[in-house]
C-alpha positions in Angstrom: 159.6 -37.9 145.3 162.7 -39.9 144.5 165.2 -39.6 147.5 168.7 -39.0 146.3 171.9 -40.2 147.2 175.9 -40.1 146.5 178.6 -42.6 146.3 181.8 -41.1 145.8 183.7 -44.6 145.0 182.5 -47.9 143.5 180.3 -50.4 145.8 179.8 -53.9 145.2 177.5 -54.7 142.0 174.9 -56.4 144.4 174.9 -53.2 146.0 174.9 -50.8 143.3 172.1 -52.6 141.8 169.3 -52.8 145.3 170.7 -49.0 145.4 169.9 -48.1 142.0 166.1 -49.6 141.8 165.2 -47.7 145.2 167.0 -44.3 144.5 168.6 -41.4 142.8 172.0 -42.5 142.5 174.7 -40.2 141.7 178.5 -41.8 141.4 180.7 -38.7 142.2 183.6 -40.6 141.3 182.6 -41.1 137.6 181.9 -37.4 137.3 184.8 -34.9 135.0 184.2 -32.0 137.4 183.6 -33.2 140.5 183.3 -29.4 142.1 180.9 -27.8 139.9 178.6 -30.9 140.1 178.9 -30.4 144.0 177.9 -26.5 143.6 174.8 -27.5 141.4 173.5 -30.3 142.9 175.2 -31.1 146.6 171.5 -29.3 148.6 169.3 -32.7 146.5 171.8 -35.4 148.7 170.0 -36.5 151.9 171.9 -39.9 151.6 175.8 -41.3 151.0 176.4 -44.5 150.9 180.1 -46.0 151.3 182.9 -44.1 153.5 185.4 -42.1 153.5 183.5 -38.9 154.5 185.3 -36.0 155.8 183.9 -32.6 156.8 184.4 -31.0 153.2 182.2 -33.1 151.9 179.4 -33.3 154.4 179.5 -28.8 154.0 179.0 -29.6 150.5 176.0 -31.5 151.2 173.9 -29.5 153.7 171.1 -31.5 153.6 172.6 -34.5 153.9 170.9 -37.4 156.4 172.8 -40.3 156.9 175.7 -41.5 155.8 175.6 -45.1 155.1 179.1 -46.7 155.3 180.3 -50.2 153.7 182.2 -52.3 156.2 182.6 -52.5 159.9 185.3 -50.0 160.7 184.5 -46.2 160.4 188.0 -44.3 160.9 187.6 -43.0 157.2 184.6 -40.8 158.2 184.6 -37.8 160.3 182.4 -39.1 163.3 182.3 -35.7 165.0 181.6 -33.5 162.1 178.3 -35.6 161.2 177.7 -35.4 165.1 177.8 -31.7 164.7 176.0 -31.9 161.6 173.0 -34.3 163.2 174.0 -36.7 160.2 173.7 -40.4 161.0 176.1 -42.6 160.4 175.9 -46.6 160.0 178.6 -49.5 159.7 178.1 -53.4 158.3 179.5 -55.0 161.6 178.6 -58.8 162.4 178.2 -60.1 158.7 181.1 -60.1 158.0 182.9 -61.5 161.3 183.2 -65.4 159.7 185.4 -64.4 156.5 187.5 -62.4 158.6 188.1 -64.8 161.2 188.6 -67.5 159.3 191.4 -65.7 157.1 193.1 -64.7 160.3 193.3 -68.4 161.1 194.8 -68.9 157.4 197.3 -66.4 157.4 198.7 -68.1 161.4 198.7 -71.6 159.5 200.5 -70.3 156.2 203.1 -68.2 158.4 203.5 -71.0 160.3 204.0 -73.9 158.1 205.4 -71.4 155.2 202.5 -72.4 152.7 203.3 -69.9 150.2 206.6 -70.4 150.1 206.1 -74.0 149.9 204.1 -73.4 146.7 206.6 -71.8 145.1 209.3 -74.6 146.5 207.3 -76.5 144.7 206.8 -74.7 141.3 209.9 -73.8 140.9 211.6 -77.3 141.0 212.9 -77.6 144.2 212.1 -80.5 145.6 214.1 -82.8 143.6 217.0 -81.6 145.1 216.4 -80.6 148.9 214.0 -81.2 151.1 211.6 -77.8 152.2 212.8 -78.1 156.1 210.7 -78.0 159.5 208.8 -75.1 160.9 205.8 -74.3 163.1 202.7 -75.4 164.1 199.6 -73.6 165.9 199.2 -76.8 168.6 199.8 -75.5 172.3 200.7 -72.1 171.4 199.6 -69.2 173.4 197.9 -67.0 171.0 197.0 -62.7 172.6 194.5 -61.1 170.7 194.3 -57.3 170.9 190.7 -56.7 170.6 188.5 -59.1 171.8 185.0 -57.8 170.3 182.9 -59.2 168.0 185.6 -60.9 165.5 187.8 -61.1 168.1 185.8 -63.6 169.8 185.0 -65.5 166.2 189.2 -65.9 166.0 189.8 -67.1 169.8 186.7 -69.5 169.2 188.5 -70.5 165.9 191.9 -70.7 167.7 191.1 -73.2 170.3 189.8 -75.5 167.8 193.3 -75.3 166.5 194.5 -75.9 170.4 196.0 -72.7 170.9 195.4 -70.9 174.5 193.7 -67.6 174.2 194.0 -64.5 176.3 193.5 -60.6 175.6 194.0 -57.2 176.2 191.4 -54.4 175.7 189.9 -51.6 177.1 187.8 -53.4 179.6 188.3 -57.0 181.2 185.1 -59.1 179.9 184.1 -61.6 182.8 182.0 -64.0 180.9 184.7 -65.0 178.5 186.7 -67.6 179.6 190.1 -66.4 178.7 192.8 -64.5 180.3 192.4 -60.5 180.3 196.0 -58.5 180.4 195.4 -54.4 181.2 199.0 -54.2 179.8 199.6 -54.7 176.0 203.8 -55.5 176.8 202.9 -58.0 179.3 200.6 -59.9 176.8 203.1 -60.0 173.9 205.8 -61.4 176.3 203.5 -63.8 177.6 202.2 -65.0 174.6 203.5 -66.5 170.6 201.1 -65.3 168.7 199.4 -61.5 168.4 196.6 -60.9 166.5 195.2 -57.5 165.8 191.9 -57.0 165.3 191.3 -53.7 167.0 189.3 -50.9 165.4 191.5 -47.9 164.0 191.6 -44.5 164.7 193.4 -41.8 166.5 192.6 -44.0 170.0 194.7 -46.9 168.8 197.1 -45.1 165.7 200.6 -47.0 167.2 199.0 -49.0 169.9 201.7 -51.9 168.9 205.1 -49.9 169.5 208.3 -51.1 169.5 208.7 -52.7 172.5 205.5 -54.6 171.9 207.1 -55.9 169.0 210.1 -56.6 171.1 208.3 -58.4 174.1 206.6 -60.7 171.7 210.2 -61.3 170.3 212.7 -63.3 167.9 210.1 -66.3 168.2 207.3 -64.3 168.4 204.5 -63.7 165.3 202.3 -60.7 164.6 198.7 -61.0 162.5 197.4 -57.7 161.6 193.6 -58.2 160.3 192.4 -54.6 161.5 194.3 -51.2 160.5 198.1 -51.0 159.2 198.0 -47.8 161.6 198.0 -49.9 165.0 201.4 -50.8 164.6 204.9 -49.0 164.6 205.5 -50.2 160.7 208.8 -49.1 160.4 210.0 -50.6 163.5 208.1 -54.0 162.9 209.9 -54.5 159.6 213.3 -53.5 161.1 212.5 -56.4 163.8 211.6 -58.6 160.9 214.9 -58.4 159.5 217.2 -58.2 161.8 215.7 -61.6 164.0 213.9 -58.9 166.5 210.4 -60.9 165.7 209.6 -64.2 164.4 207.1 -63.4 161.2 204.6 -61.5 160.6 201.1 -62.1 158.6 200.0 -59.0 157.2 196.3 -58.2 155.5 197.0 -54.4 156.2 199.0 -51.5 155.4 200.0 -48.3 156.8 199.8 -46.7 153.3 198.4 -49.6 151.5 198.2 -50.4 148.7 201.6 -49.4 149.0 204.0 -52.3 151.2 207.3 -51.5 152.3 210.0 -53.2 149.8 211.7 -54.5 152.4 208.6 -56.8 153.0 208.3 -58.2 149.7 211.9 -60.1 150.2 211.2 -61.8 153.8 210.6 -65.6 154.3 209.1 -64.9 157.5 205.9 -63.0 156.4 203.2 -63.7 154.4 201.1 -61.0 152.6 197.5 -60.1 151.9 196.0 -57.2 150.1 193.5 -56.1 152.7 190.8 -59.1 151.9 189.4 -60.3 155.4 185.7 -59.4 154.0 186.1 -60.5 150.7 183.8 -63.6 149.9 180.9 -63.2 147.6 178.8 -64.3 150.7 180.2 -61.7 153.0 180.3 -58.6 150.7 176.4 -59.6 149.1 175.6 -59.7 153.2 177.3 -56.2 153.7 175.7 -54.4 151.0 172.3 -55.7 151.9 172.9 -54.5 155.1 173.9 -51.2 154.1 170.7 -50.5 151.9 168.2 -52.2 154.8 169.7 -48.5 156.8 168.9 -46.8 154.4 165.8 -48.1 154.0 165.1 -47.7 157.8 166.4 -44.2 157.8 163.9 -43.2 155.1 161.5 -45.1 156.1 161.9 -43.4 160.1 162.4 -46.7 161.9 165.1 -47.8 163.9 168.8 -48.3 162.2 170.0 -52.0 162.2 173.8 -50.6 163.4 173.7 -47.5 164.1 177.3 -45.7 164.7 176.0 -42.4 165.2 
């Protein structure tokens, strides 16, 4: 019997495709009325695959399985419901811990050395007639990560390549890395130049970096936010921004992205991204595979690859 599943929002082709030649795909998002298909047809779903599950949707589905979600964090699905539920849930950690890292390392170099702004120096004439001026560089600086698990390891290894010192805060002190563990988030940002966030999201961390974070790390301090626009106080980080408060800021996430605060858009001392630490060909190919090998396990009643529930 062919085992059928639902997306309810568009995967990668690669993804679609392995999907599509081992099941019963339905894509809720392409259907007129979404409700009345539900009704009819939600008891034949033992499977979802992406995220953004909430409890409505797993009651619509009572027989419902696993849910089998595409990428590493899972604050978009409603872990305790499908506990409740005895649905299983999955993630794509570790494939994808090189592309983000190494964009995290690209955003610190183009805030410091103002690379897109450069560009533009550049394209829009203006070099004939000033030089660009002197900024920053990563050499010697003291970089705090918040969240030194499996891609915040793959940034600090990155970041002392670039000679940077490394230390961290988290919920637990880690004794076989070799760098510096803070228990206090403040202390760390005053300490250190650099702040990278790569913590996962969720009610547990929603504001973790408040206002006086912001303000310990200070008027030559620079935030990197490669995790969840929803750890930091946004509003008070861009009021910092503008009024000298903070240094820069390197953004790959929003708080209500795609929307960005307009205020953003006109700073020299941030550099934007539209939420693409995953996305290489390489990376996103790795985390559909990996999403369809748990399915595949699930139905197949061996062990998950990364289990989350």
């Amino acid at each position: 019997m062919t085992i059928e599943i639902l997306q309810t929002h568009s995967l990668l082709a690669s993804c679609e495709d392995a999907l599509a030649a081992r099941y019963n795909v339905h894509k809720l998002h392409e259907m007129t009325d979404k409700d009345a298909w539900l009704t009819e047809n939600g008891p034949r779903i033992r499977a979802h695959a992406g995220s953004g599950v909430q409890a409505d949707l797993m009651d619509r589905l009572p027989n419902l399985e696993i849910i089998a979600s595409f990428g590493v964090g899972y604050d978009n699905i409603d872990i305790a419901a499908a506990k409740t539920r005895n649905i299983r849930v999955t993630n794509t950690p570790d494939v994808l811990n090189d592309a983000v890292a190494e964009l995290t390392i690209g955003l610190m170099i183009s805030l410091a050395r103002r690379i897109p702004q450069s560009d533009q120096f550049v394209r829009q004439g203006k070099w004939a007639g000033a030089n660009f001026g002197l900024f920053s560089e990563l050499t010697g600086k003291t970089v705090g990560i918040l969240g030194l698990g499996r891609i915040g390891k793959e940034i600090a290894t990155r970041a002392q390549a670039m000679k940077m010192r490394v230390v961290y805060y988290g919920r637990h002190h880690q004794p076989s890395v070799p760098y510096i563990y803070y228990d206090n988030l403040e202390d760390m940002a005053r300490d250190s130049d650099w702040l990278v966030v790569i913590a996962p999201g969720g009610k547990g961390t929603e504001g973790i970096v408040s206002r006086k974070v912001l303000e310990a790390l200070g008027p030559e301090g620079r935030i990197v936010n490669v995790a969840r626009g929803t750890l930091i106080d946004e509003p008070a980080m861009v009021e910092l921004l503008q009024n000298g408060g903070l240094g820069g800021a390197a953004l790959d996430v929003f708080e209500h992205e795609p929307q960005v605060p307009a205020e953003l858009l006109t700073l020299d001392n941030v550099v934007l991204s539209p939420h693409q630490g995953s996305a290489t060909h390489q990376t996103r190919d790795a985390m559909g595979a990996l999403l369809v090998a748990n399915l595949e396990r699930h139905f197949a009643g061996e062990p998950l690859i990364s289990a989350v529930v």
